[in-house]
TORKOL-4160 file (C-alpha; in steps of 0.2 Angstrom, whole numbers, padded with zeros to 4 digits, m for minus):
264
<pt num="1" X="m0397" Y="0205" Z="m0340"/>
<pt num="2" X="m0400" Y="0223" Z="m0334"/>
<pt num="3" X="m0399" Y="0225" Z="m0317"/>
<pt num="4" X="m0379" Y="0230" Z="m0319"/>
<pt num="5" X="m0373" Y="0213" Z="m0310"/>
<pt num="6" X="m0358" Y="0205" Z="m0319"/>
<pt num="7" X="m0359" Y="0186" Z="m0317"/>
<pt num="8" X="m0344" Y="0175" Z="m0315"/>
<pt num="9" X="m0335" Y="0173" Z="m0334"/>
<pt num="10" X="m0335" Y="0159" Z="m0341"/>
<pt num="11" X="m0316" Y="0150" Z="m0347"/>
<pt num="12" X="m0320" Y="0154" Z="m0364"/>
<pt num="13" X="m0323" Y="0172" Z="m0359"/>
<pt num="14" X="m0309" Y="0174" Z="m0347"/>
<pt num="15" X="m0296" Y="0169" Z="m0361"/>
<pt num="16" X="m0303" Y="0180" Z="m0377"/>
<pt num="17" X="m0303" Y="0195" Z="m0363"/>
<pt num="18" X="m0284" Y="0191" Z="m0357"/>
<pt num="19" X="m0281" Y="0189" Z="m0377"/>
<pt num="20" X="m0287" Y="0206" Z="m0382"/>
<pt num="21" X="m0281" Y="0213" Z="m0367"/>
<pt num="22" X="m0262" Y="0209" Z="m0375"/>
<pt num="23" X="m0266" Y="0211" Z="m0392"/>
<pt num="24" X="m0270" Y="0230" Z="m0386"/>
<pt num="25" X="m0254" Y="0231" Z="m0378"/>
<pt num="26" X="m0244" Y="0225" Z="m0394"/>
<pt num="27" X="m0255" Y="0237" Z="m0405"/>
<pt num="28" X="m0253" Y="0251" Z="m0394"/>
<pt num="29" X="m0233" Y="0250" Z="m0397"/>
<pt num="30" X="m0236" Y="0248" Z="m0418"/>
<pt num="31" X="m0247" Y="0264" Z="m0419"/>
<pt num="32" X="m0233" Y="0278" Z="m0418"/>
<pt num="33" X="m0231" Y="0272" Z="m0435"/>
<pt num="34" X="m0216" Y="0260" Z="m0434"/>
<pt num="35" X="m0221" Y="0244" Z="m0442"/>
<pt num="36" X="m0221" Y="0237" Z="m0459"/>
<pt num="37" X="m0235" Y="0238" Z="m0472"/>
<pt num="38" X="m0239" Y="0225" Z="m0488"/>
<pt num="39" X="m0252" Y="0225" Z="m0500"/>
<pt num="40" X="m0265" Y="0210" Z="m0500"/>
<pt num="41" X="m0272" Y="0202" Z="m0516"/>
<pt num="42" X="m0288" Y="0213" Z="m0515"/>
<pt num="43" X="m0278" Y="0228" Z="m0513"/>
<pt num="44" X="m0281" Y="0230" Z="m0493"/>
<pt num="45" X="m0266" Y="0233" Z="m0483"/>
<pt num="46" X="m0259" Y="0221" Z="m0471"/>
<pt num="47" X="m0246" Y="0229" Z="m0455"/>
<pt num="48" X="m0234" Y="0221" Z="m0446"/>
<pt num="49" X="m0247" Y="0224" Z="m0432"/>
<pt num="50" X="m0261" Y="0214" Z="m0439"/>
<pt num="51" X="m0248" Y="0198" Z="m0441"/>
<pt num="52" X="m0241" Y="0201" Z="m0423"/>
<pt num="53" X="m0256" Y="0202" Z="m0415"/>
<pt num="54" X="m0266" Y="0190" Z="m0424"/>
<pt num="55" X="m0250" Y="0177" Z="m0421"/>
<pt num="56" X="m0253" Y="0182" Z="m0402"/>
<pt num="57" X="m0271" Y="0180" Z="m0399"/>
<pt num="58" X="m0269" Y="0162" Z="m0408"/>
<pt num="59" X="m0254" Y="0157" Z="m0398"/>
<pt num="60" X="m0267" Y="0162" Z="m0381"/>
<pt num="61" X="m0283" Y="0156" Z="m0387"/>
<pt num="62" X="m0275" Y="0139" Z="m0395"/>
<pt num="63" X="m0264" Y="0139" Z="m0380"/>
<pt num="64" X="m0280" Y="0135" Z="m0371"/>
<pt num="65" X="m0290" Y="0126" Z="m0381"/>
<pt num="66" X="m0280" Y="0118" Z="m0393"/>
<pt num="67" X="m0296" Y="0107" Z="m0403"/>
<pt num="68" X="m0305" Y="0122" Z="m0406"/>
<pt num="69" X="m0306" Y="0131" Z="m0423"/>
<pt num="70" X="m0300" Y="0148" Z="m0429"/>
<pt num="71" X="m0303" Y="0159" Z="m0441"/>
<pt num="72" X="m0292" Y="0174" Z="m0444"/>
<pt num="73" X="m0289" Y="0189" Z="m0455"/>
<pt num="74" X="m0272" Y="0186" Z="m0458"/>
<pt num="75" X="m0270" Y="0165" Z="m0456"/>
<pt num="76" X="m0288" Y="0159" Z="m0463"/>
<pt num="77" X="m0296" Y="0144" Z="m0455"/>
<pt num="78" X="m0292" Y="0128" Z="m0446"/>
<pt num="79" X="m0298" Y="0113" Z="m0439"/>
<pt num="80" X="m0314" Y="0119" Z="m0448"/>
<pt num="81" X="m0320" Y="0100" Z="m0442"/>
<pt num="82" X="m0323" Y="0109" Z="m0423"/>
<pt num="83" X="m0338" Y="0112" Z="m0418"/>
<pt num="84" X="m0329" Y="0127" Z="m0409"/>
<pt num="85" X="m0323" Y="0142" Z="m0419"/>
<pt num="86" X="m0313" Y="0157" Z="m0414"/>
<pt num="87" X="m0316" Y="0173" Z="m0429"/>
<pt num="88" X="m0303" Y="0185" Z="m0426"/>
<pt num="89" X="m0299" Y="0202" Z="m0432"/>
<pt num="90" X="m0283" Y="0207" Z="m0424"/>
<pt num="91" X="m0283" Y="0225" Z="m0431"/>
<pt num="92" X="m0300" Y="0229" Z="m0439"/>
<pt num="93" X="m0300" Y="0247" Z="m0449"/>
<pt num="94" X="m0281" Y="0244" Z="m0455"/>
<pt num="95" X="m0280" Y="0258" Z="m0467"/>
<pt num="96" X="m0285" Y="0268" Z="m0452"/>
<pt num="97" X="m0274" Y="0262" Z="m0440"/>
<pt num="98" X="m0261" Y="0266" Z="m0457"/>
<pt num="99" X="m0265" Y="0284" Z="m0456"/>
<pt num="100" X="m0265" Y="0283" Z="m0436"/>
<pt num="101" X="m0284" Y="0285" Z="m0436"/>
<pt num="102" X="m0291" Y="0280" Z="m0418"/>
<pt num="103" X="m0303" Y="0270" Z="m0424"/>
<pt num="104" X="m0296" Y="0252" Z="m0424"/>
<pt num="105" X="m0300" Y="0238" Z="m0413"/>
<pt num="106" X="m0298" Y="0220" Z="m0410"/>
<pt num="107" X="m0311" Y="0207" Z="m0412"/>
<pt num="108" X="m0314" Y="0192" Z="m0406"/>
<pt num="109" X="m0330" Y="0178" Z="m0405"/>
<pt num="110" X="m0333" Y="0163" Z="m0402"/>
<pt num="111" X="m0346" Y="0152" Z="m0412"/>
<pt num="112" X="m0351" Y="0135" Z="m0407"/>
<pt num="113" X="m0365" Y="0123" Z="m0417"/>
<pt num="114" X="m0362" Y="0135" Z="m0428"/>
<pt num="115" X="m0369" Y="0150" Z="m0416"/>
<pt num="116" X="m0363" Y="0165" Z="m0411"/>
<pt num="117" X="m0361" Y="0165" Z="m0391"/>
<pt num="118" X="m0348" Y="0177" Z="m0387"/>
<pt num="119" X="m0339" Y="0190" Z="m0392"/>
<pt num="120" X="m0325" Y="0205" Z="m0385"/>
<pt num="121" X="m0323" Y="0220" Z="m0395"/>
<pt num="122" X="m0307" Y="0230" Z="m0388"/>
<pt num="123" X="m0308" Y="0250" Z="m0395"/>
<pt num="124" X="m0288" Y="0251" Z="m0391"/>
<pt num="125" X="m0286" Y="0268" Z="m0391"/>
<pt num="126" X="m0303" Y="0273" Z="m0383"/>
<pt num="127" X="m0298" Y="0260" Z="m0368"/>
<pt num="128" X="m0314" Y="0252" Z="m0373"/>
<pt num="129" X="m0316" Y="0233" Z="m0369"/>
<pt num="130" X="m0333" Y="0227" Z="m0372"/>
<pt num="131" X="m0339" Y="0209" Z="m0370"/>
<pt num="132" X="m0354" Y="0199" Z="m0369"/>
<pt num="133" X="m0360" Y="0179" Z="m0368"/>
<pt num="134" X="m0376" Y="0171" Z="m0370"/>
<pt num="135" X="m0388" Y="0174" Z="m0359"/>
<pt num="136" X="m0375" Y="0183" Z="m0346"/>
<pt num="137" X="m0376" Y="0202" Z="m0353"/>
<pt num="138" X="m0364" Y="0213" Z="m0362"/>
<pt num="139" X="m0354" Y="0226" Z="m0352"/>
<pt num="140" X="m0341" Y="0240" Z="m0356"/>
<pt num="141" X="m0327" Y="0241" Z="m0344"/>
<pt num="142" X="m0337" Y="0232" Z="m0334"/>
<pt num="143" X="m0353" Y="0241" Z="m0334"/>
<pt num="144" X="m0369" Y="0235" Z="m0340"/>
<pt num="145" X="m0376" Y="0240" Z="m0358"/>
<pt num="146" X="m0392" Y="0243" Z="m0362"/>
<pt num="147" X="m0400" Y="0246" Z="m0381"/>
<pt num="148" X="m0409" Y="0263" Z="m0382"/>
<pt num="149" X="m0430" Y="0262" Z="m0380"/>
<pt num="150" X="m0432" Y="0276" Z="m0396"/>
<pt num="151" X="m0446" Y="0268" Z="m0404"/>
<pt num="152" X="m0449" Y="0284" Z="m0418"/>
<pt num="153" X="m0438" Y="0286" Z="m0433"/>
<pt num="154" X="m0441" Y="0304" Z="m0432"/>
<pt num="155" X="m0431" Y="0305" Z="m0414"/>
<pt num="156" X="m0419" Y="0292" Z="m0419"/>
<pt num="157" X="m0397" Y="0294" Z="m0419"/>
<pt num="158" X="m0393" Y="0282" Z="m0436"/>
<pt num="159" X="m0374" Y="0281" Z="m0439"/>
<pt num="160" X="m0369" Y="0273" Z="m0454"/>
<pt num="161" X="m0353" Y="0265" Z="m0461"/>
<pt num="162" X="m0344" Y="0258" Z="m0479"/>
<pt num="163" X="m0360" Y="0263" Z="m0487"/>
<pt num="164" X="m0351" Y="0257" Z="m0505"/>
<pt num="165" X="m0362" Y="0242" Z="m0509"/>
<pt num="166" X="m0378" Y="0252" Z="m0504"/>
<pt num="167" X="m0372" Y="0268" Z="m0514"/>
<pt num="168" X="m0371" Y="0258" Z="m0530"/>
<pt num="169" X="m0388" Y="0248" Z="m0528"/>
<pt num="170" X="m0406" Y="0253" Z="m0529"/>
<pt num="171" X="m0409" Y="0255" Z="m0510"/>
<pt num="172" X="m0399" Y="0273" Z="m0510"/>
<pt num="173" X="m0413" Y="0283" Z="m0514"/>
<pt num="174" X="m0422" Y="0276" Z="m0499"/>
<pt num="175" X="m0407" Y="0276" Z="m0489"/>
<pt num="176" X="m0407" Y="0295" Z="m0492"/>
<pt num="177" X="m0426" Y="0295" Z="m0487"/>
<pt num="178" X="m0421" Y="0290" Z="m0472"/>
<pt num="179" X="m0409" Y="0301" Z="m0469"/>
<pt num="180" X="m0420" Y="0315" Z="m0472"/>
<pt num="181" X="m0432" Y="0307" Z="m0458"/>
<pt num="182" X="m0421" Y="0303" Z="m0446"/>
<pt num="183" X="m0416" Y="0317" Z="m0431"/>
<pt num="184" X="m0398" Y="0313" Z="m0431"/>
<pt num="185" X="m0387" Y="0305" Z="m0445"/>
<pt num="186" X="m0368" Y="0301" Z="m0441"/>
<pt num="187" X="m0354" Y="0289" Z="m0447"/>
<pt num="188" X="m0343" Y="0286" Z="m0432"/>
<pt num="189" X="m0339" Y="0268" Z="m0442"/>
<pt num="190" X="m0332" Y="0253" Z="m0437"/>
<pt num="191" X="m0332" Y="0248" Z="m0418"/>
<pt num="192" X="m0336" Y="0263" Z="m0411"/>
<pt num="193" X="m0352" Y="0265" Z="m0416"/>
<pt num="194" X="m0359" Y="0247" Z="m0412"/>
<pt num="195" X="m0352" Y="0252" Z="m0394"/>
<pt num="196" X="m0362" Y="0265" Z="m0393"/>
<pt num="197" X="m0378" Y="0256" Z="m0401"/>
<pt num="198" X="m0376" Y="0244" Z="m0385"/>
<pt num="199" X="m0375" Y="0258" Z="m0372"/>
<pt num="200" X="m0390" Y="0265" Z="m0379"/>
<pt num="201" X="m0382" Y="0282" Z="m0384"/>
<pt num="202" X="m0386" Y="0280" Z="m0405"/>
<pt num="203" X="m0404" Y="0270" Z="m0409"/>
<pt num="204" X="m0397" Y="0263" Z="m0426"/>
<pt num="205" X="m0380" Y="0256" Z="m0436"/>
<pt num="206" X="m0384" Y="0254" Z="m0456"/>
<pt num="207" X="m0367" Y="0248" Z="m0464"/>
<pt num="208" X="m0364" Y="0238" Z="m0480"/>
<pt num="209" X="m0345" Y="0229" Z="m0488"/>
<pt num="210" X="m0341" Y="0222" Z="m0470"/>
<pt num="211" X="m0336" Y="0204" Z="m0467"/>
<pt num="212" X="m0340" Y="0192" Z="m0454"/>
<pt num="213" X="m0322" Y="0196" Z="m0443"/>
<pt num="214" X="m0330" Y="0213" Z="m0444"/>
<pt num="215" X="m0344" Y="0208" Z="m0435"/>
<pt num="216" X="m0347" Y="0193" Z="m0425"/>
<pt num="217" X="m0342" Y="0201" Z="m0409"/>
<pt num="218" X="m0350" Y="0214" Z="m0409"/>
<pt num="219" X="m0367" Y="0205" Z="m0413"/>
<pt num="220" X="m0367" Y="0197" Z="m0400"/>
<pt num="221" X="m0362" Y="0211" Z="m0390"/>
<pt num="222" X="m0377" Y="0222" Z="m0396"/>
<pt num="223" X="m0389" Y="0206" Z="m0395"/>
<pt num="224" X="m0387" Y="0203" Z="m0374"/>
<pt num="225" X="m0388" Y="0223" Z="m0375"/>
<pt num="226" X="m0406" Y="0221" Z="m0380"/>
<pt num="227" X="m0404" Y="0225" Z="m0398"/>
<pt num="228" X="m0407" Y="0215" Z="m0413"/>
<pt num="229" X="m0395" Y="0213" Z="m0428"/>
<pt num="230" X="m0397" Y="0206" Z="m0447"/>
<pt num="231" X="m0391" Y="0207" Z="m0463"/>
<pt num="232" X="m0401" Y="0224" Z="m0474"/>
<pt num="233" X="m0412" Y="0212" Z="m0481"/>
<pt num="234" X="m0417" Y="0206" Z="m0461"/>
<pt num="235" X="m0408" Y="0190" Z="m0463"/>
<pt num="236" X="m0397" Y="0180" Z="m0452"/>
<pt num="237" X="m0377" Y="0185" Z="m0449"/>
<pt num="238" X="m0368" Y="0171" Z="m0456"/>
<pt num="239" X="m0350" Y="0169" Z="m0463"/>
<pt num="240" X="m0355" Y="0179" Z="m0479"/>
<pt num="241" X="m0365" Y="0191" Z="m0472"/>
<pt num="242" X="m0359" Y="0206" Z="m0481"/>
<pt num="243" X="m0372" Y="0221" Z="m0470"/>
<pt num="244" X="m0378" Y="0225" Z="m0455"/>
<pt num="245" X="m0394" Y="0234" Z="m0449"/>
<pt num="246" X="m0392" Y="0234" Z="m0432"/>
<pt num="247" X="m0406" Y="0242" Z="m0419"/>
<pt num="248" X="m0415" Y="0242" Z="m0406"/>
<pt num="249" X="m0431" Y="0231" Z="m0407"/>
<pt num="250" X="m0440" Y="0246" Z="m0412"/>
<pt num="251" X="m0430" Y="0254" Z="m0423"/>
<pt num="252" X="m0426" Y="0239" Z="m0433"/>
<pt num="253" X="m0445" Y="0233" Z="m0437"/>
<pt num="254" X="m0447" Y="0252" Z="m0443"/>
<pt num="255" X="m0431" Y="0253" Z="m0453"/>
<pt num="256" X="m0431" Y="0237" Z="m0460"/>
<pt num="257" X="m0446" Y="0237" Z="m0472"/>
<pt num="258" X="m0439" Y="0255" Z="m0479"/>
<pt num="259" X="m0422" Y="0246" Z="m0486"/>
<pt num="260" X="m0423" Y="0229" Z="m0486"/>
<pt num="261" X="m0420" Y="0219" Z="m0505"/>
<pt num="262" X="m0407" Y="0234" Z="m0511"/>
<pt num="263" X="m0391" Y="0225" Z="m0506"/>
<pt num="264" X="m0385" Y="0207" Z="m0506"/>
């Protein structure tokens, strides 16, 4: 969709939007700083906000469609036998949102068959909502998004994220080849830089060590943008995808050959 009219939402849509929509209302009230803080298994922390806004976007999204699946952060999976399943990330960038970085969101998608056909990623303290369903366009605040048409990687924006993984393998020398080819290299990280992607203001997101709660939504969101988005070696997102290299058409089929097969 690009001539900037909204069709109607669809049920689905309507209730992950009203979800996020109060999970940004909840989270706005934790970031002063007044909430709790635990330590996960893998050493990752876990807030107060993260429970409480996860425990509210299931109680909504159940609430109205109580035999579908979901997949959360903090709760894991159920009724994995639906073909209907919800991935949430009620606060993804905790340590940020920790340190009262701004750069926390909330993330919310919808697969079905085991496809991704929605997705609302909510930059709380940007007053960003952006949304998209199959075939019906993404928007931001209600405005159509567009992928960028820079087809040369020497004029292209790349912005890269949790590089760890990349760092440690083979590909980084070509990572840095492309940095030294690019016209602009930033790392505005997490949502933020996936909503830029789909408004055509960047060209390119490289990010390795992500997760799928990290990401389904805003695939899809970038996808009805225009812009196409795989794993680093070009593969599929799936529940263990664990990188992005996201693009527009473009950019992607002249990226992908110089890093592909460095991370898994």
């Amino acid at each position: 969709m690009d001539d900037g009219k909204k069709v109607q939402e669809s049920q689905e849509l309507s209730v992950a939007l009203e979800a996020a929509r109060a999970a940004a209302k909840l989270s706005r009230r934790f970031y002063s700083g007044n909430f709790t803080i635990r330590t996960k298994a893998d050493r990752t922390p876990v807030t107060q906000a993260d429970v409480e806004c996860e425990q509210l976007i299931r109680e909504i999204i159940l609430g109205a469609f109580p035999d579908h699946g979901f997949f959360g952060e903090e709760t894991g999976k159920s009724r994995e036998d639906s073909s209907r399943l919800w991935l949430v990330d009620p606060i993804d960038g905790t340590k940020g949102f920790v340190r009262q970085y701004p750069f926390f969101s909330t993330q919310i998608a919808l697969s079905r068959e085991g496809e991704l056909v929605l997705g609302v990623s909510s930059g709380t303290m940007f007053d960003e909502l952006a949304w998209a369903e199959r075939g019906a366009g993404a928007w931001l605040n209600g405005k159509s998004l567009r992928v960028s048409n820079t087809a040369e990687i020497e004029n292209a924006a790349v912005s890269a994220g949790n590089l760890a993984s990349l760092a440690a393998s083979a590909g980084w020398q070509a990572y840095g080849e492309l940095v030294a080819a690019v016209d602009r290299i930033r790392g505005y990280g997490d949502f933020y830089h996936y909503h830029l992607l789909a408004a055509g203001k960047i060209d390119a997101v490289i990010e390795s060590d992500v997760n799928i709660l990290d990401i389904a939504a805003l695939k899809v969101i970038v996808e009805e943008a225009g812009g196409v988005f795989t794993d680093l070696n070009g593969g599929e997102v799936d529940l263990q995808t664990r990188s992005v290299l996201a693009a527009n058409p473009a950019l992607h089929a002249a990226i992908l050959p110089r890093i592909s097969g460095f991370v898994q």
